[in-house]
C-alpha positions in Angstrom: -4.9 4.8 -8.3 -3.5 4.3 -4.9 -3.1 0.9 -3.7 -2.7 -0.1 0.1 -1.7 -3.7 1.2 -1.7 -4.3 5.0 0.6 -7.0 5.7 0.4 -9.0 9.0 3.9 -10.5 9.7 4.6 -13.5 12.6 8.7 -12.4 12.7 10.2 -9.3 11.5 10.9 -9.2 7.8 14.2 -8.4 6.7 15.4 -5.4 4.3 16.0 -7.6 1.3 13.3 -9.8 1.7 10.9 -6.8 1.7 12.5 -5.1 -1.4 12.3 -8.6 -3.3 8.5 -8.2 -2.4 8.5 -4.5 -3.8 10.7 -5.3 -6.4 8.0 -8.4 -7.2 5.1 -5.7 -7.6 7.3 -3.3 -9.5 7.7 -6.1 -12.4 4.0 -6.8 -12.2 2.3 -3.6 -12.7 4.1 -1.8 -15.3 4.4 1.9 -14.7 3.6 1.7 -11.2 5.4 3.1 -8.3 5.8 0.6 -5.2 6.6 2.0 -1.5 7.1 1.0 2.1 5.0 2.9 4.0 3.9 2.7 7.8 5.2 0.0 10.1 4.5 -1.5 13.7 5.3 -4.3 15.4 3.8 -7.2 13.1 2.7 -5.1 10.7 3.7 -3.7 7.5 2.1 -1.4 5.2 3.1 -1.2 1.0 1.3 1.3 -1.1 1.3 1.1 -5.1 0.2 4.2 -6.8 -0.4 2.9 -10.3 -2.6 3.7 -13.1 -5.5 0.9 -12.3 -6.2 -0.8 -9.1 -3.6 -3.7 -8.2 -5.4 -6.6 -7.1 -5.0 -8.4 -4.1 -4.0 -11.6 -5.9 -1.4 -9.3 -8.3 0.4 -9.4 -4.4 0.0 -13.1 -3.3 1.6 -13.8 -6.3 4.7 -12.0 -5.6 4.4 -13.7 -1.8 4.5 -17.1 -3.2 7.4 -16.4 -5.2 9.6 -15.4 -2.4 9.3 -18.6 0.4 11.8 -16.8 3.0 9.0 -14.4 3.2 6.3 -16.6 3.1 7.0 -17.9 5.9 7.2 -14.4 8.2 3.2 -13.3 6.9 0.5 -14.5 8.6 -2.0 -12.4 6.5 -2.1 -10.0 3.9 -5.3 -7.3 3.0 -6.1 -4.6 1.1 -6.4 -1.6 3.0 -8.4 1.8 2.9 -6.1 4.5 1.1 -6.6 7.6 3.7 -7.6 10.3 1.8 -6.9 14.1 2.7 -9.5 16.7 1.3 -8.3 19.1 -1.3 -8.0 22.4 -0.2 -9.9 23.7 -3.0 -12.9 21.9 -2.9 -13.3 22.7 1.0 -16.7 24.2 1.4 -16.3 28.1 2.0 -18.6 29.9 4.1 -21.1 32.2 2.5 -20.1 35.8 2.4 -21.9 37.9 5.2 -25.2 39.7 3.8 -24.3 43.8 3.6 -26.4 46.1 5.3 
């Protein structure tokens, strides 16, 4: 199950504050693999592919834990995981009748 966690941040957010965040998760969700995916400008995207959906509390958990980081987020949400259609289950076109 793919987890995405859109994180709204007032300041940018330091290398080790972010992997004690991942880290957080990581210890959590057993068997779960935590990421650092897309970032802009006051925002920062984490994705968790695990084997159940983490819930959004499972994360402001973590956040409370680390208060240097606390500080820098101004929101935090679950996010739509973008999903790219399987090659093999794209509709084919019929076959063109003979004759």
């Amino acid at each position: 199950m793919k987890t995405v966690l859109a994180i709204e941040t007032t300041r940018p957010i330091g290398v080790r504050d972010l992997n004690g965040f991942i880290s957080g998760i990581a210890e959590r969700v057993p068997g779960c693999f935590v990421s650092q995916g897309p970032s802009s400008r006051g925002k920062v995207t984490v994705t968790i592919l695990s084997p159940q959906a983490v819930p959004l509390e499972v994360a402001e958990q973590v956040l409370e834990s680390l208060p240097d980081l606390c500080d820098a987020i101004s929101g935090m949400s679950m996010q739509e995981a973008v999903r790219r259609p399987n090659p093999r289950q794209q509709a084919r076109p019929a076959p063109a009748p003979v004759g």
